[in-house]
C-alpha positions in Angstrom: -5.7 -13.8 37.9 -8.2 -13.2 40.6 -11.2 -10.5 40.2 -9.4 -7.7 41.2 -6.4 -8.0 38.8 -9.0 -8.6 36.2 -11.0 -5.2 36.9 -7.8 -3.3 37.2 -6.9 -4.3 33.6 -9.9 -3.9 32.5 -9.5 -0.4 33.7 -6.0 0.3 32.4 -6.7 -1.1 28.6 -8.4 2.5 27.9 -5.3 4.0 29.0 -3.2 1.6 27.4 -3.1 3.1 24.3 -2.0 6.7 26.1 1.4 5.4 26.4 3.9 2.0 26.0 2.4 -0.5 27.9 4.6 -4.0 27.7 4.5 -7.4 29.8 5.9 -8.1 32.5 7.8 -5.7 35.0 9.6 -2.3 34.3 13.1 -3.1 32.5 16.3 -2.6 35.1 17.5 1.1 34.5 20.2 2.8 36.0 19.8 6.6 36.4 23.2 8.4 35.7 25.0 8.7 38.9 26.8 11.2 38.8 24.5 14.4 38.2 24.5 17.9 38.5 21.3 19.3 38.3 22.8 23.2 37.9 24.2 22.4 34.3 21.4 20.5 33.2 18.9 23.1 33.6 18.3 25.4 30.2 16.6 24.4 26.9 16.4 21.2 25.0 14.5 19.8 21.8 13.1 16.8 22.1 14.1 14.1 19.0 13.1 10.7 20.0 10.0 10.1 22.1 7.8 7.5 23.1 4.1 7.7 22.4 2.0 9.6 24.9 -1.2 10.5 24.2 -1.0 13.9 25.9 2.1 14.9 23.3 -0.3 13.4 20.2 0.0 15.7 17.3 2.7 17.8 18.8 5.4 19.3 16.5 8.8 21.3 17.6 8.8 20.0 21.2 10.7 22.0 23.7 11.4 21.7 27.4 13.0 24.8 29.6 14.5 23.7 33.3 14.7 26.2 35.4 15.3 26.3 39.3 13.0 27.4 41.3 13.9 29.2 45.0 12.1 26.5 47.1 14.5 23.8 45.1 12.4 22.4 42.7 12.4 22.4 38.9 10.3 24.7 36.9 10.0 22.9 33.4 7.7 24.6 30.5 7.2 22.3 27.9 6.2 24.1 24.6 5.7 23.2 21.1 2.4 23.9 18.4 -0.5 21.5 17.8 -2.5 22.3 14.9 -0.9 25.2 13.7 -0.9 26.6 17.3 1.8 27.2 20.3 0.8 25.1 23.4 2.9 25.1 26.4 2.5 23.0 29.5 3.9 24.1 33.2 5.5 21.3 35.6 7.2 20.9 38.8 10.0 18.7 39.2 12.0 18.0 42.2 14.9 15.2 43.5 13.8 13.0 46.4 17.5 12.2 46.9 19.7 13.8 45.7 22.7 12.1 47.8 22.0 8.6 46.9 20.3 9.1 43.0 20.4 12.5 42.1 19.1 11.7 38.7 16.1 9.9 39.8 13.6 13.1 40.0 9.8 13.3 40.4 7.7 15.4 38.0 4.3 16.4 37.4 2.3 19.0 35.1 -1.1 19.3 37.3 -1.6 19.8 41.1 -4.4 16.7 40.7 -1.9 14.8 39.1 0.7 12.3 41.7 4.3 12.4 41.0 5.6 10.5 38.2 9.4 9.2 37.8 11.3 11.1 35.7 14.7 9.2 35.4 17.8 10.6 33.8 19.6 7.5 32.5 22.1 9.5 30.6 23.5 13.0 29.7 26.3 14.5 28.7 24.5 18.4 29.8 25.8 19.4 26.6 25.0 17.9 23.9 21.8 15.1 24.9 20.0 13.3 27.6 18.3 10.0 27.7 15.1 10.5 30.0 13.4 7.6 31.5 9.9 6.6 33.2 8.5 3.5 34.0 5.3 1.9 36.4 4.7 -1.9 37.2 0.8 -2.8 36.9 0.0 -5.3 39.1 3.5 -6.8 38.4 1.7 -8.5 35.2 2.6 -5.5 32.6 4.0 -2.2 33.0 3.8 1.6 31.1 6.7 3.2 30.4 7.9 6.5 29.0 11.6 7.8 27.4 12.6 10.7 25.5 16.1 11.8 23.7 16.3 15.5 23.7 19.4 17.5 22.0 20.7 20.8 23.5 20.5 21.7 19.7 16.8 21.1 17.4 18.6 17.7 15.8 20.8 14.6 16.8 24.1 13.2 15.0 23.5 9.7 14.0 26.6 8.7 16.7 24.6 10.2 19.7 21.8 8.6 18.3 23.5 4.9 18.2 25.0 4.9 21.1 21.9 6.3 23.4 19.7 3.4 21.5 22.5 0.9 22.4 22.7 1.9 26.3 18.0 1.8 26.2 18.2 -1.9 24.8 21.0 -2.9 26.9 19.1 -1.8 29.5 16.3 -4.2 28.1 14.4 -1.0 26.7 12.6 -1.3 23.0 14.1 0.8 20.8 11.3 0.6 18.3 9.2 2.5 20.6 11.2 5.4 19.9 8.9 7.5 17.3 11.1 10.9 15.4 9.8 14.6 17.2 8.1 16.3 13.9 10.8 19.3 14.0 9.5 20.0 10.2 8.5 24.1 10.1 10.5 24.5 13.7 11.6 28.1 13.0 9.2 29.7 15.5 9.6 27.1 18.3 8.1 28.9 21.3 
């Protein structure tokens, strides 16, 4: 490891523990193929996550997708953080959406670049599998995924079989951490 790589972890081990970081390179994923982006739009409750610090303490977590008249994705994340409702605004658009119409970009600040927001699977109606990873220097890599349920809860055979599909995929399931849906009744 020369100097550079060295001061580049050193910079990433504070953000580290914002998110999943593992060794070696990002796990081959394969976004959904085929994917309509009009009948994914709408609500969903997010189940499973992984940790991110910027979702820390969050209960009831919600997203909205709606389309926006330039083509990109309005999402509004919402959900309550000590006793209060919080919601967070982002853009979302698809960089191709001939060849990987699941693969879309996303961000929630103008100072922020675009991150990958993968859709590995959905069914539109019932769940969807979301995925996000970055390579560090090729020597370890951060990665995001969320389960989210068109309804607040999951049925223990959606549950298996999306699990099964992030480990074949060479994902750690026991990164997954439950959404707190306790109190939900006033989701935002």
């Amino acid at each position: 490891m020369n100097a550079v790589q060295f001061a580049c972890l050193l910079l990433f081990a504070g953000y580290s523990s914002a998110q999943v970081f593992s060794s070696g390179g990002c796990p081959n994923v394969n976004a959904q193929k085929n994917f309509t982006l009009n009948r994914y739009l709408g609500d969903w409750y997010e189940v499973y996550k992984f940790y991110a610090a910027f979702e820390s303490g969050q209960s009831c977590a919600k997203a909205h997708y709606e389309l926006k008249p330039d083509g990109h994705i309005k999402i509004v994340n919402s959900g309550f953080k000590d006793g209060k409702a919080i919601q967070a605004v982002g853009d979302a658009f698809v960089p191709d959406a001939v060849n990987n119409p699941a693969k879309l970009k996303l961000r929630f600040s103008s100072l922020a670049p675009y991150g990958n927001y993968w859709v590995l699977d959905t069914d539109y109606d019932n769940y969807t599998f979301i995925y996000s990873c970055s390579g560090v220097l090729g020597i370890t890599h951060y990665e995001f995924a969320w389960i989210l349920t068109r309804q607040p809860n999951i049925t223990e055979e959606v549950k298996t079989k999306l699990f099964n599909e992030a480990k074949a995929f060479g994902i750690d399931t026991s990164n997954f951490k439950v959404q707190d849906r306790s109190g939900c009744t006033n989701n935002p």
